[in-house]
N, C-alpha and C positions, 0 to 999 in steps of 0.2 A: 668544500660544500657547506655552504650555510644551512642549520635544521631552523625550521621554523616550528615552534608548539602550538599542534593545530588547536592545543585543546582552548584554545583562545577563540577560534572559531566556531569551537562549540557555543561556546557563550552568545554569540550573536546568529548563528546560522537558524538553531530551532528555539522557539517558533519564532514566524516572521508578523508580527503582529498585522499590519496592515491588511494582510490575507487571511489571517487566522482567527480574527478575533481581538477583542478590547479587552483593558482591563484583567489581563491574563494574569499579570504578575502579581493580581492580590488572591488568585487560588492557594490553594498548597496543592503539595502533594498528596494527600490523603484524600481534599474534597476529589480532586481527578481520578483517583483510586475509588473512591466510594461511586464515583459515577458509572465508570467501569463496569464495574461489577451491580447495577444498577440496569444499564443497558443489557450485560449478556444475562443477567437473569429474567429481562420483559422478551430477551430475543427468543431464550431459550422455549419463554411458555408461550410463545405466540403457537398457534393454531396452523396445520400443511396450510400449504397455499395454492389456491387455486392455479392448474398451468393453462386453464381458459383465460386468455386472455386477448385483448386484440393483437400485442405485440408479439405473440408465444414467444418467436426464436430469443429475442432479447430477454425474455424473462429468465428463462431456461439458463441462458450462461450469466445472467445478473442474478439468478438464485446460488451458482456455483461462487463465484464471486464474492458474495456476503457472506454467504457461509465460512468461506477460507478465512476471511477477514476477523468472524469472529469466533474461529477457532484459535486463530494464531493470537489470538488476544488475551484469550485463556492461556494458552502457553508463555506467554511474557509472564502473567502475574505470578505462574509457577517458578518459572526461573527466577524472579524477583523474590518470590520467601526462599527461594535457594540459595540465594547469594551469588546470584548470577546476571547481574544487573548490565555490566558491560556486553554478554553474548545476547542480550534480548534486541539490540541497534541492530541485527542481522535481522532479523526476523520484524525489523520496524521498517526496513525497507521496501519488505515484498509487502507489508500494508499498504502504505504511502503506494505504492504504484498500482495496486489492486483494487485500491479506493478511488483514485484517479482514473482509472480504466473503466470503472464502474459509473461513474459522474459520467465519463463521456460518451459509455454505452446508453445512459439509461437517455443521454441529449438527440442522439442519433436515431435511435430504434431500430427498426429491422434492417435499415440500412447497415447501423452499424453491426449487426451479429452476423447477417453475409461477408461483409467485411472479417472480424474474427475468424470465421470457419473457413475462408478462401485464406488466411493467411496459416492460419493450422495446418489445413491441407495441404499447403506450402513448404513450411517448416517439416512437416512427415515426409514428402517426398524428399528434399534434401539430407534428412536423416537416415531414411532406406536406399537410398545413392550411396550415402557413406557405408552403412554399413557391409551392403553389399559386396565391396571392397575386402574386408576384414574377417565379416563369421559367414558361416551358413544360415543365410535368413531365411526362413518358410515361407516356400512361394507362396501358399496363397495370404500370406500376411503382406506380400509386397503387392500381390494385384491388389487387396484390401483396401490399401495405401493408395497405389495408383486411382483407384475410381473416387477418389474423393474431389469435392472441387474445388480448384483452383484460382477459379474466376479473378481476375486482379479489377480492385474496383478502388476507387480515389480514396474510400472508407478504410481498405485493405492495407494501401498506403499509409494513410496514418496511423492504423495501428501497428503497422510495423516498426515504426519510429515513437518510444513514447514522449520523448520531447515533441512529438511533432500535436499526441494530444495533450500534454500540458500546454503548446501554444495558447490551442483553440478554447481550451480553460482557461487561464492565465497568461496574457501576450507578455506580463512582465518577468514572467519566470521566476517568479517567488517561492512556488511551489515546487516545481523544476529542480531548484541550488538545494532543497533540502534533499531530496532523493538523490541528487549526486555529492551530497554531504555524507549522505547515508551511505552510497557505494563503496565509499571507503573503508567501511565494517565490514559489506559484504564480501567484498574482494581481498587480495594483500595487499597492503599498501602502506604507506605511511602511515597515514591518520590512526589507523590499528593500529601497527607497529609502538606508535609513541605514547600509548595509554599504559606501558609497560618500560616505561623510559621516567628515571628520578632524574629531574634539570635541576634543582636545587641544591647539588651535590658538584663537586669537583676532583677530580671527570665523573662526567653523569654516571648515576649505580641502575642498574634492572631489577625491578620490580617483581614479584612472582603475582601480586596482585595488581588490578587494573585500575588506574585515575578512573572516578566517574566520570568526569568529562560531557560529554554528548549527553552520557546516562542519568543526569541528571533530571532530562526532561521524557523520559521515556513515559511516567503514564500520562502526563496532557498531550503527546503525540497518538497514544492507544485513544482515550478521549475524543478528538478529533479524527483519527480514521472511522470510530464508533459511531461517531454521529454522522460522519460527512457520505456512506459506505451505506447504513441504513436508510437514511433519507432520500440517496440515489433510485434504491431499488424501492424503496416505499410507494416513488414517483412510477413505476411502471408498473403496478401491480392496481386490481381494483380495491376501493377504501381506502387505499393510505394507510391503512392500521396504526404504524407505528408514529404518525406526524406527530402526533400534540405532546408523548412523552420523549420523543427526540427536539423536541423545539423548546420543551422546557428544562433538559437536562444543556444543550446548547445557550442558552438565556444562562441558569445557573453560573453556568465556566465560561461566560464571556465571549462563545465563539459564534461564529459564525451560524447560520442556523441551515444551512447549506453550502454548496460550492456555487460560483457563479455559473449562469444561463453560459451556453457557447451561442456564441450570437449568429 
């Protein structure tokens, strides 16, 4: 069996400039980092938000959604002064798909959030089927379950597949190959595997510490779920609040100053 060192892939997989943003490669590290922490400090002092809104359902699971987003973003930077720079690519995954999810809720609207909760409802009955099986579940946590609904709708669809909303964001799948670039951290796999593997050596020696690799680009990927996650939900909510210091910290780092319309 031939190994191939994916950490070559790292090099080219994130970021994909064409999608991402110009001029990427004259940040550093630290301006992305100073942005960072930039963002979750306007996020943090922003003001409750109205749930009056015309779209409510969508806002409701687009407020759940950012918030995750920028919480697990505070959790990178911890493990980052920890010296935990390879285990933060796990937790860059569930960004990148959370961000993406959030882009294509905010494009849909209530269409899309009945979509979501017929697919929830979905996913909970298949899970109380199983468990059913195994423990003693509390009946009334299973009628609980049962009354929820199921409704299968073309929205329901897509979000059951999330390549199927990267499509309808991105038809080139740019965005897409880094989330399944990224699976490879969160899963077992190789790609993890070989960030613990010295090829420079004969026969290769094991590492107790982890090739940066990937981890390299971990805060311009935080940067970019920051801004792209924000400005989703900024879009469904009334005044925008956050546009103009997301557009100018997006300017700064060369990115993108949103995700593309789903046409």
């Amino acid at each position: 069996m031939k190994f191939v060192n994916l950490l070559l892939l790292a090099q080219v997989a994130l970021p994909l400039p064409s999608t991402m943003g110009r001029h990427m490669s004259n940040v550093s590290r630290q301006q992305y980092r100073d942005a960072v922490e930039k963002m979750l400090a306007d996020y943090r002092a922003a003001g409750p938000i109205e749930t009056k809104q015309r779209k409510y359902r969508s806002v409701l699971i687009g407020h759940g959604w950012c918030a995750e987003v920028h919480r697990l973003a505070e959790v990178v930077l911890h493990l980052i002064d920890r010296g935990n720079r390879h285990e933060t690519l796990i937790l860059l995954r569930t960004m990148v798909e959370t961000t993406l999810s959030l882009h294509w809720l905010s494009q849909k609207g209530d269409a899309g959030a009945l979509g979501v909760l017929a697919e929830g409802g979905r996913l909970n009955r298949a899970a109380a089927e199983d468990m059913k099986k195994a423990f003693s579940v509390p009946q009334e946590l299973l009628d609980a379950i049962k009354g929820e609904s199921v409704e299968k709708t073309d929205e329901s669809e897509i979000f059951r597949k999330f390549q199927a909303q990267c499509d309808e964001v991105d038809p080139k799948r740019e965005l897409y190959s880094v989330y399944r670039y990224l699976c490879g951290y969160a899963h077992p796999s190789w790609t993890g595997a070989s960030a613990f593997i010295e090829w420079t050596t004969e026969p290769p020696s094991l590492r107790s510490e982890p090739k940066e690799g990937g981890a390299a680009v971990v805060e311009a990927t935080v940067a970019m779920c920051l801004v792209w996650a924000g400005r989703a939900y900024d879009e469904m909510i009334n005044g925008k609040p956050r546009k103009q210091l997301l557009r100018s910290v997006a300017k700064e780092l060369g990115l993108r100053a949103a995700l593309p319309l789903i046409n």
